[in-house]
TIKOL-759127 format. One line per 2 residues: for each residue x, y, z of N, C-alpha, C. Coordinates in nm, 3 decimals. Example, Ala and Ser with C-alpha at 12.3 -4.5 7.8 and 13.67 -1.06 7.14 Angstrom:
REM TIKOL-759127
1.319:-0.569:0.780:1.230:-0.450:0.780:1.320:-0.330:0.780 | 1.285:-0.225:0.708:1.367:-0.106:0.714:1.290:0.003:0.787
//
This chain:
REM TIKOL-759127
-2.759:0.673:-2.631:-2.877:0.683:-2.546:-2.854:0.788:-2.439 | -2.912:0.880:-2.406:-2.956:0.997:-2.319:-3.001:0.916:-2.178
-2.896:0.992:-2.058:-2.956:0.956:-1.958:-3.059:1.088:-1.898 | -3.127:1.037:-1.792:-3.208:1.154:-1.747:-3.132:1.203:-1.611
-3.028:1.183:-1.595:-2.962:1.193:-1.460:-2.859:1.338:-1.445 | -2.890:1.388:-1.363:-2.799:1.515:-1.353:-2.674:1.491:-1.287
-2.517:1.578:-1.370:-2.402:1.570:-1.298:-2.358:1.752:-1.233 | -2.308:1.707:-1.162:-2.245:1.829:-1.077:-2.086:1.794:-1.019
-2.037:1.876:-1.127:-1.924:1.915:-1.120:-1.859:1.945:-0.971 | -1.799:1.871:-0.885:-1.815:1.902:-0.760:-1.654:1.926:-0.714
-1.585:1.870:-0.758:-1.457:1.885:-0.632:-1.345:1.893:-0.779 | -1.228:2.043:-0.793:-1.118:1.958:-0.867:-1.021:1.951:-0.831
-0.986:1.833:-0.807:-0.843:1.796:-0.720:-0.718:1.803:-0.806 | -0.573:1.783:-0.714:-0.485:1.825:-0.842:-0.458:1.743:-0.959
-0.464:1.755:-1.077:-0.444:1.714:-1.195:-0.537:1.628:-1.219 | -0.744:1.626:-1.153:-0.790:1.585:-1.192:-0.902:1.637:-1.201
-1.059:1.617:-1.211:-1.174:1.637:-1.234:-1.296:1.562:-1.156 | -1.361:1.568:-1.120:-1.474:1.472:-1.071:-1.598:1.556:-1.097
-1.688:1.469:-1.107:-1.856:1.498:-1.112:-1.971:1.422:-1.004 | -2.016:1.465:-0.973:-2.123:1.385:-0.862:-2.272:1.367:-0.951
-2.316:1.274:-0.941:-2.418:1.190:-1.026:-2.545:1.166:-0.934 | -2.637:1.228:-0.978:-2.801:1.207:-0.873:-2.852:1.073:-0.918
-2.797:0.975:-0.948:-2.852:0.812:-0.967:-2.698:0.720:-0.981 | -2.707:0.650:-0.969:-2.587:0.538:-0.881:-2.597:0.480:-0.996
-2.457:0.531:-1.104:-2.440:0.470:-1.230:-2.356:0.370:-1.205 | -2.334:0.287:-1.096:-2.218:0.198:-1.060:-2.285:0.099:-1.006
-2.378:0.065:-1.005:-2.488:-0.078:-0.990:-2.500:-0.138:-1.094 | -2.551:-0.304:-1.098:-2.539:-0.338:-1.192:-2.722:-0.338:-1.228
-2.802:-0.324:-1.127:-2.919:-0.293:-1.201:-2.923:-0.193:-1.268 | -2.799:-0.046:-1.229:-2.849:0.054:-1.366:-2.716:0.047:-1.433
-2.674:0.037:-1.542:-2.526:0.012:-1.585:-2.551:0.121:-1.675 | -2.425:0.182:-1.700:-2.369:0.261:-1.800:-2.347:0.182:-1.888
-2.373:0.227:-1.983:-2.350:0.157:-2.155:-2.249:0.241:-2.210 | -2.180:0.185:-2.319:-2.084:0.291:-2.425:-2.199:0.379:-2.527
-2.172:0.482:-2.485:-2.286:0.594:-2.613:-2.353:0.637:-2.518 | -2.397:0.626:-2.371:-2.495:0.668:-2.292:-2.447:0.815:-2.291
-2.548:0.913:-2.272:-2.519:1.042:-2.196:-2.592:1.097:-2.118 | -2.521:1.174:-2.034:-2.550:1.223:-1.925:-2.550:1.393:-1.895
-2.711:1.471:-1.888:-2.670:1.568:-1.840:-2.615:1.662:-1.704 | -2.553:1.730:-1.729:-2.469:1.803:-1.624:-2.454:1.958:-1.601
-2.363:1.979:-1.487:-2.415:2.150:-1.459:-2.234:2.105:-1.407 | -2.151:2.249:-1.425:-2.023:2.249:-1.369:-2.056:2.312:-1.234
-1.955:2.326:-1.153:-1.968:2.442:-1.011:-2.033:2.565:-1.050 | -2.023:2.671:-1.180:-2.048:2.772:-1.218:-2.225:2.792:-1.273
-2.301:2.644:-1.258:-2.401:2.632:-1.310:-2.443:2.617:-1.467 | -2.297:2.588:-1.565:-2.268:2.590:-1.673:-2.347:2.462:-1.734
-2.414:2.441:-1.824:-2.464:2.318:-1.860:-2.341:2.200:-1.926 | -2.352:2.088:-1.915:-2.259:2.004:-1.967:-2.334:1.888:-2.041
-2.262:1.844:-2.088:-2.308:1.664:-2.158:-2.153:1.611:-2.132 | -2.225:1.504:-2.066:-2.111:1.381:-2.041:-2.103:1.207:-2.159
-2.065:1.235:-2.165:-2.079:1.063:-2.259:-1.992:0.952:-2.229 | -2.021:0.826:-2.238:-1.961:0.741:-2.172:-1.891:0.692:-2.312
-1.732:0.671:-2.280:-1.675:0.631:-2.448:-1.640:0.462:-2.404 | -1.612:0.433:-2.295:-1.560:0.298:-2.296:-1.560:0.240:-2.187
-1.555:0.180:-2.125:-1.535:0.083:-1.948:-1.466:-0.022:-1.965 | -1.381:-0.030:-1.843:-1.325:-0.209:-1.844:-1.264:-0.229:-1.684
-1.252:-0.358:-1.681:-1.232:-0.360:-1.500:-1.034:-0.318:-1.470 | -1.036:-0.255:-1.368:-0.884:-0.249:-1.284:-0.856:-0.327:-1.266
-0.768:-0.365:-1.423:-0.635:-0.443:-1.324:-0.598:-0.471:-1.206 | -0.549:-0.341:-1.145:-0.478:-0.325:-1.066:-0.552:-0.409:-0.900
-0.674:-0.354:-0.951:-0.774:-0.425:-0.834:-0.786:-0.599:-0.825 | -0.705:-0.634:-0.712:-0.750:-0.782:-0.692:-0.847:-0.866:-0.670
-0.971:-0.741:-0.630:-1.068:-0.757:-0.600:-1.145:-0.790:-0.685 | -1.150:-0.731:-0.811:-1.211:-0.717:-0.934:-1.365:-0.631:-0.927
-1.342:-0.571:-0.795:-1.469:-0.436:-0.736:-1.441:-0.348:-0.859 | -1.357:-0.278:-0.908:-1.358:-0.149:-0.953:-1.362:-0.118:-1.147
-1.421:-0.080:-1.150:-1.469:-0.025:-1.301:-1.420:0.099:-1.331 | -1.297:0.059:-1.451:-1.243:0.222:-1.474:-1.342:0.277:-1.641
-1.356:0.382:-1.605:-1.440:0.452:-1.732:-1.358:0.591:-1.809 | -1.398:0.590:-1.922:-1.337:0.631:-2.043:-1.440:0.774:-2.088
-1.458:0.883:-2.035:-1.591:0.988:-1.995:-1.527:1.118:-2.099 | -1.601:1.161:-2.161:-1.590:1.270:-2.308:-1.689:1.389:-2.255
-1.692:1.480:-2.280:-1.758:1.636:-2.224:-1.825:1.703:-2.319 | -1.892:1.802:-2.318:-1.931:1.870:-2.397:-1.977:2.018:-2.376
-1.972:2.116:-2.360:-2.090:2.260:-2.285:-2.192:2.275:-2.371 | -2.210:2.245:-2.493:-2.324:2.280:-2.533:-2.373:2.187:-2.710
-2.520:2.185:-2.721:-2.535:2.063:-2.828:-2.429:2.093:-2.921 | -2.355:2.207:-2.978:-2.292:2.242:-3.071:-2.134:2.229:-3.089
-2.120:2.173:-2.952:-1.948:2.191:-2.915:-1.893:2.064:-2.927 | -1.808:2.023:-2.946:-1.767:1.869:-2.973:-1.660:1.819:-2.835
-1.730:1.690:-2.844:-1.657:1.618:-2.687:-1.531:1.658:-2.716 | -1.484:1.651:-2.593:-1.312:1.643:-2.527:-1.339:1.534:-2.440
-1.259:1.473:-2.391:-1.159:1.400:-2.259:-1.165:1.484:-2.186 | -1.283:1.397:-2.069:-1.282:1.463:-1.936:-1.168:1.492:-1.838
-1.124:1.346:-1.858:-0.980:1.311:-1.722:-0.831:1.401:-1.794 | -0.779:1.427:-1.740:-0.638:1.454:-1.774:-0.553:1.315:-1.800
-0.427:1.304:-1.840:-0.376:1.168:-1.857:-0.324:1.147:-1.717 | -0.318:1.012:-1.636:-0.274:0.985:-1.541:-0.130:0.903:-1.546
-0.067:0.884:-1.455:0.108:0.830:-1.467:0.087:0.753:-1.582 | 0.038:0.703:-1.605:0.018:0.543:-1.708:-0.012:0.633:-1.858
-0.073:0.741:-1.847:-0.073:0.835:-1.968:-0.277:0.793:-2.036 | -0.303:0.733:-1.907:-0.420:0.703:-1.946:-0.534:0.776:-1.858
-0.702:0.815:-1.975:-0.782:0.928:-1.929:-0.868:0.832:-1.891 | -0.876:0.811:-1.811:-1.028:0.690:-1.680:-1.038:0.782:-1.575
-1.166:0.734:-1.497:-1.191:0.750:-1.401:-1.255:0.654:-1.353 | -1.316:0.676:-1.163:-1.403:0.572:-1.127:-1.496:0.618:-1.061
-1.590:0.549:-1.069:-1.698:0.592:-1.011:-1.728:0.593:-0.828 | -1.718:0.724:-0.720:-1.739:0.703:-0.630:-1.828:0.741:-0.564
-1.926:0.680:-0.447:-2.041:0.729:-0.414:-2.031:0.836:-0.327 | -2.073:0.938:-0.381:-2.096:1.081:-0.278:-2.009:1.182:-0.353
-1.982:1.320:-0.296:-1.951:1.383:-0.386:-1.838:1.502:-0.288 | -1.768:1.606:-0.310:-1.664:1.656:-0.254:-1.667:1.802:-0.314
-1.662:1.931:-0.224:-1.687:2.053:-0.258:-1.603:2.084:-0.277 | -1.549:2.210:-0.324:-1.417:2.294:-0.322:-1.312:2.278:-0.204
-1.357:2.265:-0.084:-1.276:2.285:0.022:-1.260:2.106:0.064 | -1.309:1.990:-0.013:-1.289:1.886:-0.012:-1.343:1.845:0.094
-1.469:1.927:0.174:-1.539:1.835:0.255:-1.635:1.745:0.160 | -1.697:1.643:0.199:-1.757:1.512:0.149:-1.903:1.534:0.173
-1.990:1.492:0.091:-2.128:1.522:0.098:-2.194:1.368:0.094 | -2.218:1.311:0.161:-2.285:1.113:0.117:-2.401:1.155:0.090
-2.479:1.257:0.032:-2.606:1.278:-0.010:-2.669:1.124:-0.079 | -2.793:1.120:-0.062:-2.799:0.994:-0.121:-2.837:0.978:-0.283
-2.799:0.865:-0.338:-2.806:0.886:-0.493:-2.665:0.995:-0.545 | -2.585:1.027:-0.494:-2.508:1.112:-0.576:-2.349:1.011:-0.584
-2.303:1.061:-0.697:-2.183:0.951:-0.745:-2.063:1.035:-0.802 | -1.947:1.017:-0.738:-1.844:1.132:-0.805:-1.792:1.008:-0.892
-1.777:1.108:-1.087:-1.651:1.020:-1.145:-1.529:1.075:-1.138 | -1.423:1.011:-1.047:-1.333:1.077:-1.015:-1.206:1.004:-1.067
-1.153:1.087:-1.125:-0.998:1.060:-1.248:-0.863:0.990:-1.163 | -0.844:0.909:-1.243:-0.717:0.838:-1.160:-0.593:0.903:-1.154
-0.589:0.981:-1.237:-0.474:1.123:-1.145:-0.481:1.179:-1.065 | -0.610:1.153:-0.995:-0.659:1.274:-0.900:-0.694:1.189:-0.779
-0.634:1.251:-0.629:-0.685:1.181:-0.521:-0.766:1.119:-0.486 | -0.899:1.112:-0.524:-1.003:1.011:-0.512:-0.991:0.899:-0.560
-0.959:0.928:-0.682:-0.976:0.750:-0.751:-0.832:0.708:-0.711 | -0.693:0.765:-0.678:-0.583:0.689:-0.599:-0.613:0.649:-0.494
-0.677:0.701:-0.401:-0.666:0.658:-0.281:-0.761:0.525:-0.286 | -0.868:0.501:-0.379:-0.929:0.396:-0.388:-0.840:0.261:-0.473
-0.739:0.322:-0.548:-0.639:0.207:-0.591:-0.525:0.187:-0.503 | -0.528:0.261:-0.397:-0.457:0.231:-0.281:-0.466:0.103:-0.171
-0.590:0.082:-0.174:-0.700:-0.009:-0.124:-0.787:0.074:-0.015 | -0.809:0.188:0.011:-0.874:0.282:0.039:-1.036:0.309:-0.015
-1.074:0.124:-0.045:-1.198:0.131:-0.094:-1.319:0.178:0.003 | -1.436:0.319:-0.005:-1.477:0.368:0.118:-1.579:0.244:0.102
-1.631:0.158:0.044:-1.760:0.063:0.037:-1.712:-0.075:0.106 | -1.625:-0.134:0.155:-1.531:-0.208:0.238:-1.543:-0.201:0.409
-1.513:-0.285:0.458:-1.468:-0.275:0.594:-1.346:-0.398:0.604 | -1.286:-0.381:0.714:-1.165:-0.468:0.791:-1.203:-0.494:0.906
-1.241:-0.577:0.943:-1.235:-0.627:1.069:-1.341:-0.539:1.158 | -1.489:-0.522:1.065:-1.568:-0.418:1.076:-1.578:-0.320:1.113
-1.422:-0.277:1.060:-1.420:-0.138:1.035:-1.417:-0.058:0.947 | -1.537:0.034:0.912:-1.537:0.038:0.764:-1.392:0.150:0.692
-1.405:0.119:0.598:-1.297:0.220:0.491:-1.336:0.343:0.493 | -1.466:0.421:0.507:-1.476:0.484:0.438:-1.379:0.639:0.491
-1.367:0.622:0.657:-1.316:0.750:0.721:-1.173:0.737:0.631 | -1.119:0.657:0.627:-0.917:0.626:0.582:-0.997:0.688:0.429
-1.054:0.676:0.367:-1.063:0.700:0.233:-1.058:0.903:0.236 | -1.129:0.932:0.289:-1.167:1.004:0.307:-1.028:1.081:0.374
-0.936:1.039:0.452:-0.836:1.084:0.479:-0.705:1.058:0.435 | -0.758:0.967:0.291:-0.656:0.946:0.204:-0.651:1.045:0.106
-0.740:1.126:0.094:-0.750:1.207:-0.048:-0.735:1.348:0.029 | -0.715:1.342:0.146:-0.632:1.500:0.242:-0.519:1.453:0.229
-0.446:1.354:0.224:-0.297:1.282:0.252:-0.243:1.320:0.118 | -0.302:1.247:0.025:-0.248:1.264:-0.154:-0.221:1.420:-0.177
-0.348:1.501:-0.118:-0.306:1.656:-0.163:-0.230:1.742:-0.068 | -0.166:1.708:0.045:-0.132:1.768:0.152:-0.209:1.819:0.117
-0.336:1.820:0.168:-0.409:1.959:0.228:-0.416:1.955:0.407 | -0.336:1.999:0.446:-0.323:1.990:0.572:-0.441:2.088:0.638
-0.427:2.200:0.630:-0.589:2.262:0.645:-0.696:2.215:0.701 | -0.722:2.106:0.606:-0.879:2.032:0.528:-0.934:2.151:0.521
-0.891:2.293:0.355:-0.971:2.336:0.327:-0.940:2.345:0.152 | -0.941:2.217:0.116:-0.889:2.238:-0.022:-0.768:2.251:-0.041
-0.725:2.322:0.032:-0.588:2.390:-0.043:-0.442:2.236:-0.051 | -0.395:2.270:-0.149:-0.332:2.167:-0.176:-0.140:2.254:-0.139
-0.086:2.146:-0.113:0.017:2.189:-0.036:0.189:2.068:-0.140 | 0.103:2.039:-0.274:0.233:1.922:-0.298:0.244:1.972:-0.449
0.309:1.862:-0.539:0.317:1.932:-0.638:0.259:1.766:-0.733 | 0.244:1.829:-0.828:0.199:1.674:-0.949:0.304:1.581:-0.950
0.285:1.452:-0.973:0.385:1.331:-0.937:0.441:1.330:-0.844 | 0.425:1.413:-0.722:0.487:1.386:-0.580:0.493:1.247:-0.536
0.586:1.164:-0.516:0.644:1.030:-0.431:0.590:1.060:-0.296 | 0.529:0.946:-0.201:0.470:0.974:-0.088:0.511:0.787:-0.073
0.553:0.790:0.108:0.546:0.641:0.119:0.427:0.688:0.257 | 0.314:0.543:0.232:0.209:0.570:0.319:0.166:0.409:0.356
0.105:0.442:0.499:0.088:0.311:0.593:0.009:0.332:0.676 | -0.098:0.285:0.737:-0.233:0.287:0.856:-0.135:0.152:0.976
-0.311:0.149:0.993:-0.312:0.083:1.113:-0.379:-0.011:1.143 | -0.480:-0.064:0.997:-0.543:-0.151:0.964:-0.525:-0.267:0.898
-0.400:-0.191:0.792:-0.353:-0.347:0.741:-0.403:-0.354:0.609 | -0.429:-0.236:0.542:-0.400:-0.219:0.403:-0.301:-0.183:0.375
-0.232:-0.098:0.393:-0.104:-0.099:0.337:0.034:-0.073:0.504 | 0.076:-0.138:0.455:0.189:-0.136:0.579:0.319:-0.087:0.578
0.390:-0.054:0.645:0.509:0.061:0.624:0.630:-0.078:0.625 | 0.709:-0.099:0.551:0.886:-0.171:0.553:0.946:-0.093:0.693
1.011:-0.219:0.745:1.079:-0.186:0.853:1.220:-0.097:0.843 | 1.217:-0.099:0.706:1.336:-0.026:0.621:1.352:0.019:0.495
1.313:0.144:0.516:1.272:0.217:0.379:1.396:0.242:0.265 | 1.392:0.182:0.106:1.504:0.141:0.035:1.547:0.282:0.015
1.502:0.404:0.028:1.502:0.513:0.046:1.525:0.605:0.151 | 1.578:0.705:0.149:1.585:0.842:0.266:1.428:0.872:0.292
1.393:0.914:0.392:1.278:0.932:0.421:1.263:0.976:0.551 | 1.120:1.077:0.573:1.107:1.128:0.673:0.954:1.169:0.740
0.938:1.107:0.871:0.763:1.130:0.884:0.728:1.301:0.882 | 0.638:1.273:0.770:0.550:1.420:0.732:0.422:1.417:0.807
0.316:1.317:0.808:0.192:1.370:0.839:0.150:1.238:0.898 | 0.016:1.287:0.994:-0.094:1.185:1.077:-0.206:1.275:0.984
-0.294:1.162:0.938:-0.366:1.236:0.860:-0.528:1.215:0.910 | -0.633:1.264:0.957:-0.743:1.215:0.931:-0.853:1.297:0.857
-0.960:1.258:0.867:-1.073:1.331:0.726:-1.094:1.473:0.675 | -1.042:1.551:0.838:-1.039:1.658:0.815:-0.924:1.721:0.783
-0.830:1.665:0.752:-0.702:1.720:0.684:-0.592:1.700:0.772 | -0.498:1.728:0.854:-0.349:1.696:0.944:-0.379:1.647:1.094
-0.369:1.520:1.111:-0.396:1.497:1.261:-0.271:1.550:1.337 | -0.158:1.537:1.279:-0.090:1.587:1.345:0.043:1.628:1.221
0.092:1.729:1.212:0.222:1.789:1.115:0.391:1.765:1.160 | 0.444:1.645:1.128:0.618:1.689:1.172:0.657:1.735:1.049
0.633:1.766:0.921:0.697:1.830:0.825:0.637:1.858:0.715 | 0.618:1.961:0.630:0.573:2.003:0.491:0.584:1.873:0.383
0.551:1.868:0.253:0.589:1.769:0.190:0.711:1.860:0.067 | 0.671:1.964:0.090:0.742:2.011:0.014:0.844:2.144:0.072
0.870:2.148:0.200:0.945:2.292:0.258:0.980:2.143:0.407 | 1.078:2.339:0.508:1.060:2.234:0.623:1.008:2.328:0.706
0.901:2.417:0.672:0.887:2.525:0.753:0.767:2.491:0.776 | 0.769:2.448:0.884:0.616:2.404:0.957:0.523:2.529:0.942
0.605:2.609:1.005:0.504:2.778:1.081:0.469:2.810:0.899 | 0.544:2.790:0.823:0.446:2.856:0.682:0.287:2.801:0.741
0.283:2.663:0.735:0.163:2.607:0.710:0.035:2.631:0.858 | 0.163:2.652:0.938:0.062:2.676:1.053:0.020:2.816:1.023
0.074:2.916:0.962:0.007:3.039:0.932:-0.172:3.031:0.841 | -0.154:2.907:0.801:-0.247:2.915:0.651:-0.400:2.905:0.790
-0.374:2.817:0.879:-0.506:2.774:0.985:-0.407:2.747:1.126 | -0.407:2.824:1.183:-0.329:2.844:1.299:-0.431:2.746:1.375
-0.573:2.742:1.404:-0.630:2.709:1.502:-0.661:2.583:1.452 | -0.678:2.535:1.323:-0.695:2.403:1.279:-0.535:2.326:1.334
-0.453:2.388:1.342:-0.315:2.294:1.389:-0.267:2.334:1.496 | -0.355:2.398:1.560:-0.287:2.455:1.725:-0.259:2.310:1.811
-0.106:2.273:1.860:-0.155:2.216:1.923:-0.121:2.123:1.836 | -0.130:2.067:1.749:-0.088:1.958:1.662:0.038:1.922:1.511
0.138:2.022:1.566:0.259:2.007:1.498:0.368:2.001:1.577 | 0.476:1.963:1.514:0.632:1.950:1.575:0.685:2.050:1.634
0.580:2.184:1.608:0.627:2.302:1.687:0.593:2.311:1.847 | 0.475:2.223:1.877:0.398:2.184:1.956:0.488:2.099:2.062
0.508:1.964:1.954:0.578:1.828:2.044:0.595:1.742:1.926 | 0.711:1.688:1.939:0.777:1.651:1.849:0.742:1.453:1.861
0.689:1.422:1.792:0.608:1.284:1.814:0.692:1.186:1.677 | 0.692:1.070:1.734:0.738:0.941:1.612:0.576:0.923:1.589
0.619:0.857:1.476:0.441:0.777:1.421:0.409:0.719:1.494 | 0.455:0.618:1.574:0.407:0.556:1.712:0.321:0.593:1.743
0.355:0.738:1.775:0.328:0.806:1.934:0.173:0.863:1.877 | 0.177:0.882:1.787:0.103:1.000:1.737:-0.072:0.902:1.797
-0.126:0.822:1.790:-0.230:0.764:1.791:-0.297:0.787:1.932 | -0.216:0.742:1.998:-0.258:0.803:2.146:-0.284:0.939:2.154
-0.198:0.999:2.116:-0.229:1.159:2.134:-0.378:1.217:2.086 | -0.335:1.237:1.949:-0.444:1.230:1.848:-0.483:1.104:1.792
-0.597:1.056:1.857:-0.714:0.966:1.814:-0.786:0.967:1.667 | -0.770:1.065:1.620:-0.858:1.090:1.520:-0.732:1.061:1.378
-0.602:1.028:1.434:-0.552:0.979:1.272:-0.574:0.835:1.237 | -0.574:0.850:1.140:-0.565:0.718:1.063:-0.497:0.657:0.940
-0.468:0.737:0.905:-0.326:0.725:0.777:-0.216:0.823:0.848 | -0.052:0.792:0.801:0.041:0.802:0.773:0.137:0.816:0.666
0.187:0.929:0.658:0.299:0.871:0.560:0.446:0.944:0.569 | 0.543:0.951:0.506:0.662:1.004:0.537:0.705:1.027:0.386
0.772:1.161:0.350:0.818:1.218:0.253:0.966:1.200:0.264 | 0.989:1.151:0.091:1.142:1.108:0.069:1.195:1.278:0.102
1.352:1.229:0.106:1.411:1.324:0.201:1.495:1.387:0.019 | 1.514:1.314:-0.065:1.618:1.409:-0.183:1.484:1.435:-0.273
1.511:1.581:-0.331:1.402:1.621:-0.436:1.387:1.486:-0.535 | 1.482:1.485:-0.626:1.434:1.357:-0.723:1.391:1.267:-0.684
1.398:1.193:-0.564:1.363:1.081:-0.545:1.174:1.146:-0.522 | 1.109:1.264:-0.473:1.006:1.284:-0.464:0.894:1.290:-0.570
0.974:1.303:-0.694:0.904:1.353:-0.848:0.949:1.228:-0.853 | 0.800:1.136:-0.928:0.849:1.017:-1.037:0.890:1.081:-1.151
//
């Protein structure tokens, strides 16, 4: 069955894919079926067909909120589907469905009616199996800013202009301030605080995830991190909240290469 709904190819993060959807295929008044399709346009204005091959709920989710989907491609009536997603750690091609959609430079668009399917290799749909669900609140506070500054965290994009700063299977240990995920008072590992992160990419920088040369990265947006790295003032995670208000995730990069690559 043919949907009438347009996708737009909107954000590709590392080692994944997403599409933004002009009708909210993640309700249960409109449900995706297996065989449904969907037309689409890439960033380039390229026409697509999307098809839905399979759905089933996340495990992983305790919640039992999240629906992972099984999504096949096409450019034109004549070309035969592929696998949208790349394989993720598990070696499996899903994605999930999230509301709103993400440009090249990974700013966020909540346009209304639009839906990214975004691949579980790829920062969006982790940071939502993180518990980084943006449709949630804690203690009425909603998820959606930490979500949103979970998928700058996953890509070091310290910037917040896209640019990705880590490498595929990078190890990251990460912790807020809300009480989804919480940091061990003793990490079984070497480890070292890298980033204060919020929506717009580095609240504050004590280290690369992958170098230790701060000033590389302060070269990339001098004025986006003026003022907010170890070159600056040298801050514990503690400290960092008072200073800069605007973080909200944390995390700290293992200190030996292997231990960083699963």
């Amino acid at each position: 069955m043919k949907r009438g709904w347009t996708l737009v190819a909107a954000f590709a993060v590392v080692g994944c894919r997403s599409a933004a959807e002009e009708s909210s295929a993640a309700t249960a008044s409109n449900p995706l079926g297996i065989g449904d399709e969907i037309d689409a346009v890439d960033e380039s204005g390229t026409t697509l067909r999307f098809r839905i091959d399979a759905f089933e709920p996340d495990t992983r989710d305790r919640d039992g909120e999240v629906t992972l989907y099984a999504l096949s491609y096409r450019r034109s009536d004549d070309a035969e589907y592929q696998p949208y997603c790349a394989p993720d750690a598990e070696g499996r091609r899903l994605a999930i469905p999230v509301v709103g959609s993400w440009d090249t430079t990974g700013k966020y668009d909540d346009a209304p009616g639009r839906v990214t399917f975004a691949c579980t290799n790829g920062a969006i749909a982790k940071c939502v199996r993180f518990g980084y669900k943006p449709w949630k609140s804690i203690g009425g506070r909603s998820l959606a800013q930490h979500h949103l500054a979970c998928v700058r965290m996953v890509r070091a994009d310290y910037c917040g202009d896209g640019h990705s700063h880590t490498r595929e299977g990078t190890r990251i240990d990460l912790w807020d301030e809300v009480g989804v995920q919480g940091r061990d008072a003793v990490s079984a590992e070497p480890e070292v605080f890298e980033a204060a992160w919020s929506p717009d990419g580095a609240a504050y920088l004590a280290v690369p995830r992958w170098s230790d040369d701060v000033q590389e990265i302060i070269g990339h947006c001098p004025e986006r991190l003026r003022g907010r790295t170890s070159k600056d003032v040298v801050l514990p995670p503690d400290a960092v909240s008072a200073r800069f208000p605007d973080a909200l995730l944390f995390n700290a990069r293992f200190v030996n290469d292997e231990q960083r690559l699963r």
